[in-house]
N, C-alpha and C positions, 0 to 999 in steps of 0.2 A: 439572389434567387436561392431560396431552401429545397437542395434536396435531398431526399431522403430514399433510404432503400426499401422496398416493396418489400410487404410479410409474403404474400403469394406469389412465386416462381411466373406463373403468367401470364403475370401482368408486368412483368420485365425485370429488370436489376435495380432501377433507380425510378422513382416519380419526383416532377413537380408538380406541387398544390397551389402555385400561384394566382393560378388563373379562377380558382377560387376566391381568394383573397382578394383580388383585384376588383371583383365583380361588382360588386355595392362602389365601390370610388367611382370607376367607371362607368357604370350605369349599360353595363353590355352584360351578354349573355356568354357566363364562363367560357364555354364551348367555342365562342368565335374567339374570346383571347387565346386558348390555347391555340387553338390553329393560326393564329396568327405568328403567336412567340413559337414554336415547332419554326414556319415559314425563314423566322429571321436568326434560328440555332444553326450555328455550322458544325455538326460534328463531321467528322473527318469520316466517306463511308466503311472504313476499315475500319473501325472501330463501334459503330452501336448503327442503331434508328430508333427514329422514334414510334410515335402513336399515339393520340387522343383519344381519352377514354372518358365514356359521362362520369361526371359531370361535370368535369371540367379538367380533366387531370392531364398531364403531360409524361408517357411513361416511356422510359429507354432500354431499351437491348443492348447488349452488350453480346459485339459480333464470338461466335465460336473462334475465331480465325485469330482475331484479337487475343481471347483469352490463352488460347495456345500458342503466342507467340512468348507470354511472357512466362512461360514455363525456363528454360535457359539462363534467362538473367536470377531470375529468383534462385535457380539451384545453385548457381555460379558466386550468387553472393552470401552467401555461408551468414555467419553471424550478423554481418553488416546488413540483413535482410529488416526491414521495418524500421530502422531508426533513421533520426531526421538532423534538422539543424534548427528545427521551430527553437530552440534555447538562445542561437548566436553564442554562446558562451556566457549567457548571464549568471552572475553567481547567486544560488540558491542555495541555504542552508535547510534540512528539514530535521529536526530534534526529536526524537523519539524514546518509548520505553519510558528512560527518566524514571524508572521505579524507586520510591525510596528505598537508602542503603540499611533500612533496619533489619532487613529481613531476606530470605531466600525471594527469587522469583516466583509468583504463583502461574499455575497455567494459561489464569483471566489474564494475565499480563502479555503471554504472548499475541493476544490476537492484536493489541496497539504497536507492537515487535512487529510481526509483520506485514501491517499496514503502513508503518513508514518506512520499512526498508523498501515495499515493493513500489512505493512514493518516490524516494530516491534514485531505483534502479529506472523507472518508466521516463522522471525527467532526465535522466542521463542519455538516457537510448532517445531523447527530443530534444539534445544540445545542450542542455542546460549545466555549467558547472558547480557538481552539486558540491556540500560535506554537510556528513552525517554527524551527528552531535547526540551528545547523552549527559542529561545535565543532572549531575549529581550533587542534594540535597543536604550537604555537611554541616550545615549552621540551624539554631533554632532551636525550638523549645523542644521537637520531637526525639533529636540527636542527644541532648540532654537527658532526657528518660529515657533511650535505648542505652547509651551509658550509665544510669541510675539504674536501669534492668539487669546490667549485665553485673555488675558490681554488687547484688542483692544475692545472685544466684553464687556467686564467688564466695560472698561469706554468709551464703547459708540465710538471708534475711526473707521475710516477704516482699514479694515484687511490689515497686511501688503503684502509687493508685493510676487508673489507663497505662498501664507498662507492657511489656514483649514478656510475654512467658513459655514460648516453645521452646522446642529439647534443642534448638539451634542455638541458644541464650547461653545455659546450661557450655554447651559445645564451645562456643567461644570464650565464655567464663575459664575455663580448665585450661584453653590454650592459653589465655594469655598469661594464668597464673605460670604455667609453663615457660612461658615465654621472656618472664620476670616482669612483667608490666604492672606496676604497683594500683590498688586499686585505686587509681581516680578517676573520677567521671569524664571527662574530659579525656585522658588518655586512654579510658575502657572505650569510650566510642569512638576516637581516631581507630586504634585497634580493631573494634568491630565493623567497620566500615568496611577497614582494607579487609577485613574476611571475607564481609557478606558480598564486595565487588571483583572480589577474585570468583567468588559462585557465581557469581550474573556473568561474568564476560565467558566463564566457562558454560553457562548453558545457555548464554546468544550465539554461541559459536558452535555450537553444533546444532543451535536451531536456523545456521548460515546467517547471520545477522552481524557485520562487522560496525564500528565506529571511526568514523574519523576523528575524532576531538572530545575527548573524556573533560566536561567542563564544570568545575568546584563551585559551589556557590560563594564560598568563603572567599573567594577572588573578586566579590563584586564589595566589599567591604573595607577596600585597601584606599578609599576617597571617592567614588563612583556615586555612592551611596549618599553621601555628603555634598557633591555636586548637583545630584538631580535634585535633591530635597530642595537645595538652594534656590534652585532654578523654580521648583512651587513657589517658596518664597517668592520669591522674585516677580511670581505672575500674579500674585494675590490668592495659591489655591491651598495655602497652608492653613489649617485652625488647631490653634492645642486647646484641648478640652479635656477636662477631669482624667488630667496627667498623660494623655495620649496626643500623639501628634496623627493631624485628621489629612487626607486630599479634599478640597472643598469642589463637590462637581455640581457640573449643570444641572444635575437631577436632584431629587429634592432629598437624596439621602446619600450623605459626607461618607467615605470609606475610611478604614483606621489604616495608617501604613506602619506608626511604632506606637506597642500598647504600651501599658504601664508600665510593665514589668521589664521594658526594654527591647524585648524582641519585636523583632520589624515582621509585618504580617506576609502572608503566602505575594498579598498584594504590592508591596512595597519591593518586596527579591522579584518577583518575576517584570514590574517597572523596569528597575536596575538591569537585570538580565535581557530586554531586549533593545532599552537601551543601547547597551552592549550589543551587542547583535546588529542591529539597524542604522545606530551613530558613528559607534565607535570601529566595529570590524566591516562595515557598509557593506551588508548584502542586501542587495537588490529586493529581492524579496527572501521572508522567513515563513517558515511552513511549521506550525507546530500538530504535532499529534497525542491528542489529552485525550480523558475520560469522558464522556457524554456528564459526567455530576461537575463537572467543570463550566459548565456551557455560562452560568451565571458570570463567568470571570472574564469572558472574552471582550463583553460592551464596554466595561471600565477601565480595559486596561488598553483598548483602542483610544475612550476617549484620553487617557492619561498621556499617553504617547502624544496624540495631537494634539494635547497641551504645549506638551514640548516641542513641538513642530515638526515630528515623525509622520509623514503620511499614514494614515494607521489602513488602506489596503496593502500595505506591501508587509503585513502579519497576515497570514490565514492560518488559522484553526481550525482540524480535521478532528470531529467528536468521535469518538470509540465507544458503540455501545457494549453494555454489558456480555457475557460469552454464559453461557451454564453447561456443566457437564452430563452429560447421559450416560448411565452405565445400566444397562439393561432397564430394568422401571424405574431405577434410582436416581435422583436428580441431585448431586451434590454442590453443597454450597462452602462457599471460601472466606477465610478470614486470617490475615497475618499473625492480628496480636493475638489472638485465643491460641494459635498454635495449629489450627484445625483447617485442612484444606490438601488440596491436591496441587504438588509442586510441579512445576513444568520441568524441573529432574524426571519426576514421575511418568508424566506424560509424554514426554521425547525416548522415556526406556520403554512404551505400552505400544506406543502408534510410529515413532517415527518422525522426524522433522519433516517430510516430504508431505503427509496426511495432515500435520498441524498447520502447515503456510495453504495447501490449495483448498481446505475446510473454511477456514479462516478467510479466504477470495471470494469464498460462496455466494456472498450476501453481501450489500451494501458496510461500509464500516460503520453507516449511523442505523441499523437497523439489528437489535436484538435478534442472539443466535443462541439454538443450542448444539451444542456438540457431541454427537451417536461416536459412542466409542466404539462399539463394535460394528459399526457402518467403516468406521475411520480403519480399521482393521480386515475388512471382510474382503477378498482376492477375489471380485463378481463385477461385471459388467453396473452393477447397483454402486459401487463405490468411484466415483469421479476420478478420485485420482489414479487408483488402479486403471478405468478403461482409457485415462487419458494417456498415462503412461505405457498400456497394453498397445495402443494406436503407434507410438512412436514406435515400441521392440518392434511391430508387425512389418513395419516399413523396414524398415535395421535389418533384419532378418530376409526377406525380400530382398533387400538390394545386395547382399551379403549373399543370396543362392545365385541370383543375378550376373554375379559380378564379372560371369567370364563371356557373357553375352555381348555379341558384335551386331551390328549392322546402323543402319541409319534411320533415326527417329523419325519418324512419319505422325507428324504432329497432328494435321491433318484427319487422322482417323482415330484419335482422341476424341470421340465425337458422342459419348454414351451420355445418359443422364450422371451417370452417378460420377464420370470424368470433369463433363462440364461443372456438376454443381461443386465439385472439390474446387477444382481451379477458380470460382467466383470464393469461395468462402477465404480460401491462400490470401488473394487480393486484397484483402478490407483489413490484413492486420499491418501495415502500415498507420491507415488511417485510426485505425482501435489504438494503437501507441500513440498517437497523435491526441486520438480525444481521450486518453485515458490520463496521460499529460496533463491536458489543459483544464481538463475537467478534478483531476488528481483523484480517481474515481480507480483505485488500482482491482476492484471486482472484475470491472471489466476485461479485464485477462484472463479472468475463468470462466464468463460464460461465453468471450471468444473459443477460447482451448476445447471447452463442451460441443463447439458444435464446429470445429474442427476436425474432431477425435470421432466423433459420429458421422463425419462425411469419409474420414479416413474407412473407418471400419466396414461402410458401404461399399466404397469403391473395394476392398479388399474380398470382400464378399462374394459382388457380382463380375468385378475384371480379373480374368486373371490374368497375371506378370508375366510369367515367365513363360513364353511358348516356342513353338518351331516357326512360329511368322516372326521372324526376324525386327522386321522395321514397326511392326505394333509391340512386340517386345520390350524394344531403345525406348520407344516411348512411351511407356507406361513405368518404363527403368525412370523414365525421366522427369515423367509426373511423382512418381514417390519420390525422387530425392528432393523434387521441389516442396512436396510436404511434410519428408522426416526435415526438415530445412526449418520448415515453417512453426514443426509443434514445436521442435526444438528449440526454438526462439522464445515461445510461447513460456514454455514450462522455464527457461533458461530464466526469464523477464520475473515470473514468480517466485524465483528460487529453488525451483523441484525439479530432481535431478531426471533427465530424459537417459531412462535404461535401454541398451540394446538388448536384454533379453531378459523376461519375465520369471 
C-alpha cells in the first residue's frame, strides 16, 4: 500500500491513493473501497484516524497527543536521532572527486566533492559500511604531458602541444629544480602529482571532505590488467585491429582498451579498477560519482563487467551536472589547462565551506546549477544557509536563556499550529535519511533542512519560550531542544557546521 504525505495540512499527514488504483481491476466505485480498506486498518486510536475523501482517497491524522509524546525521546537521543540499520552492515564503497593530479582543484569540482561525501555520510547514518575512496589517475598519456609541461617550463622551452600551461606548472617547475629532481618526465610528474595532491587533500579538508583510501591507478598494472584481458580472451571478446587491442561488445560498435601507442584507454583502467573493487576487495555494492560527460562510459563498462561475471547493479553511477559561477552579471567559465578559472582555494577563502556544501544540496546532483556568489555570501533570510543555520543559533540561544527554568512539561498544551506543524515536520527526517539513502539523492537534506528552519523560525515568532507559566515553559524548553536536535542532525548529515550564535 503507497503512502504518501499530503501537500495540504487538511487534509491530514499521510493519504492513500489506493483505492483509486484499484478501481478499474475491481470494477467498484473508489469510494466504497476506501471505506472498506479504512474498515479493515487498525491503527492504534492514540495515534491517527482516518477519513475518506472523493474520490477515493484514504487520508490520516496524526493524533496531537501522539505527536507530543515523541518530543522526549527525540531530544534524549542527541546524534543517534534519524539513523537506521537499513545497511545491516553492508560494505559499500562510494569513490568520489577523483580529480586528475595535473592540476589544482577547480571550484566545478567541488560540487562532485560534496555529493559523494554527503552520499557516504547518509548511508552511514542507514548502516551501511561505507569507505570513501579517491582514485588517483597516475598512469597514461595525460601524466606524461603534465610531466612534458612541467619540464618545458623548467628549461625555458614551449609547452608542448594540449600541455598545462598555468602559473602552477611554472611553481612546480622551480620546486622541483629546487628539490634536485633532474629533469625527466617521468620523475617531473611523480613529483608534480605529490604537489598537486598535497593541494587537493589540503583543500578537501577544509571543504570537510575526508578519504578513506587514496587509490593509484598505477596498482592496477602490477598483473590485474593482464588477467582481465585474459579473461576477454578467454570469452572470445578480444579483437586486435590496426595495432590496438579492441573489447568486442554486443553492440555493434567494438571499444579500444589498448591503442597503439601502448597506452590502455580511460576504458580498459576503469574495467581493471572495479574489477578491483567488485572481485577482488568484494564490496557489496560500488557507488561511483562522475561528471554528467561521463554518462556514455557507464553502459560499456556495465556490459564489460558482466562479461566477466560481475553483476553490473552492484556499480551505480551518480552523474554531476555541470556548476557555473555568478559574480554579480558575470558568469565565469573554467578551464585547467589554459590556466584560467576560479580555484576552489578561491572559493572556500570568498564564501566559506559551509555556503559551498549546502549551495551544492540545492538542486538535484543531475541537474545544472548556477552558483550566486553574492547570495552564497549575503547574512538575510534570502540565503539558505545563513536562515538555516540562523534557525539552529535561535533555538541555542533560547534554550541557553532557558536553561535555569523548572517545572514540568505539559506536553499536552503544545497544541498551537505552529507547535503541531514543527513537531510533524521533526518526524519525517528519519524517514528523509532513509529515502535519501536508498534513493542516494543527498538534495534531499536541504530541502528537508528548508523547511525545517521555516517551521523553526514560525514557531519562534509566534510562541514564546520563556515565560512565568512554568509547565508551558518545560515544554516548549522541550520542543526546541527536540528541534535544535533535529537541524543539528540535518546540517551535521550535510556537513555544515550548526552555530550557536550568529
Amino acid at each position: 500500500m503507497l503512502v504518501e504525505r499530503t501537500q495540504n495540512p487538511a487534509h491530514g499527514d499521510y493519504s492513500v491513493t489506493m483505492p483509486l488504483k484499484l478501481a478499474r481491476t475491481l470494477r467498484r466505485p473508489p469510494m466504497t473501497i476506501a471505506g472498506e480498506l479504512v474498515e479493515a486498518m487498525a491503527l492504534p486510536a492514540s495515534f491517527g484516524r482516518t477519513a475518506v475523501a472523493p474520490p477515493g482517497f484514504i487520508n490520516i491524522m496524526l493524533e496531537p497527543a501522539w505527536l507530543q509524546a515523541q518530543l522526549p525521546p527525540i531530544a534524549d537521543a542527541g546524534p543517534s536521532w534519524g539513523r537506521s540499520e537499513l545497511g545491516r552492515g553492508s560494505p559499500v564503497q562510494v569513490e568520489f572527486v577523483s580529480s586528475n593530479p595535473t592540476g589544482p582543484m577547480l571550484f566545478s569540482h567541488a560540487r562532485g566533492a560534496v555529493v559523494g561525501d554527503v552520499v557516504a555520510r547518509v548511508l552511514d547514518a542507514a548502516g551501511f559500511n561505507v569507505q570513501r575512496e579517491y582514485y588517483v589517475n597516475d598512469q597514461g598519456k595525460q601524466i606524461r604531458l603534465f610531466g612534458e609541461s612541467i619540464r618545458a617550463r623548467m628549461l625555458n622551452e614551449p609547452i608542448p602541444e594540449g600541455g598545462y600551461s598555468g602559473d602552477y606548472i611554472a611553481e612546480i617547475g622551480t620546486q622541483a629544480a629546487a628539490a634536485g629532481v633532474p629533469p625527466e618526465i617521468n620523475e617531473l610528474a611523480s613529483f608534480g602529482i605529490r604537489w598537486v595532491l598535497k593541494d587537493i587533500k589540503q583543500d578537501l579538508e577544509r571543504l570537510g571532505v575526508q578519504h578513506d583510501h587514496w587509490f593509484y591507478e598505477s596498482t592496477l598494472y602490477g598483473g590485474l590488467n593482464d588477467e582481465v584481458l585474459k579473461g576477454f580472451q578467454a570469452l572470445g571478446r578480444i579483437v586486435n585491429e590496426d595495432g590496438a587491442t579492441w573489447f568486442k561488445s554486443d553492440s555493434e560498435k567494438n571499444e579500444v582498451l589498448i591503442r597503439r601507442d601502448g597506452y590502455p584507454t580511460y576504458f580498459a583502467s576503469d574495467i581493471f579498477y572495479h574489477v578491483d573493487k567488485l572481485q577482488r576487495r568484494n564490496f557489496d555494492r560500488v557507488v561511483d560519482v562522475w561528471g554528467a560527460d561521463h554518462q556514455g562510459q557507464i553502459g560499456r563498462l556495465k556490459e564489460a563487467l558482466g562479461v566477466l561475471g560481475i553483476e553490473p547493479s552492484r556499480l551505480v553511477v551518480l552523474l554531476v551536472q555541470l556548476v557555473s559561477l555568478k559574480r554579480g552579471e558575470e558568469t565565469v567559465r573554467m578551464s585547467r589547462r589554459s590556466g584560467v578559472g576560479i580555484s576552489l582555494t578561491e572559493m572556500l577563502d570568498e564564501v566559506g565551506p559551509d555556503a559551498l556544501r549546502y549551495f551544492f544540496l540545492l538542486r538535484s546532483a543531475d541537474a545544472q546549477m548556477e552558483f550566486d556568489v553574492e547570495l552564497a555570501r549575503r547574512q538575510s533570510s534570502e540565503n539558505p544557509v545563513y536562515y538555516a543555520q540562523y534557525a539552529h543559533a535561535r533555538l541555542a540561544n533560547v534554550l541557553n536563556f532557558g536553561a535555569q527554568a523548572g517545572g514540568e512539561a505539559a506536553l499536552d498544551r503544545l497544541d498551537s499550529e505552529w507547535e503541531l506543524a514543527l513537531m510533524r515536520v521533526m518526524l519525517r527526517w528519519p524517514d528523509v535519511v532513509r529515502e535519501a539513502a536508498d534513493a542516494m539523492e543527498p538534495h534531499r537534506l536541504a530541502f528537508f533542512t528548508d523547511e525545517l528552519a521555516a517551521a523553526i523560525h514560525r514557531f519562534y515568532k509566534n510562541c514564546r519560550v520563556v515565560t512565568e507559566d512554568t509547565t508551558l515553559t518545560a515544554g516548549r524548553l522541550l520542543l526546541s531542544r527536540a528541534a535544535r536536535t533535529t537541524i543539528a542532525n540535518a546540517l551535521g548529515l550535510m556537513g555544515v557546521h550548526a552555530p550557536d550564535r550568529m
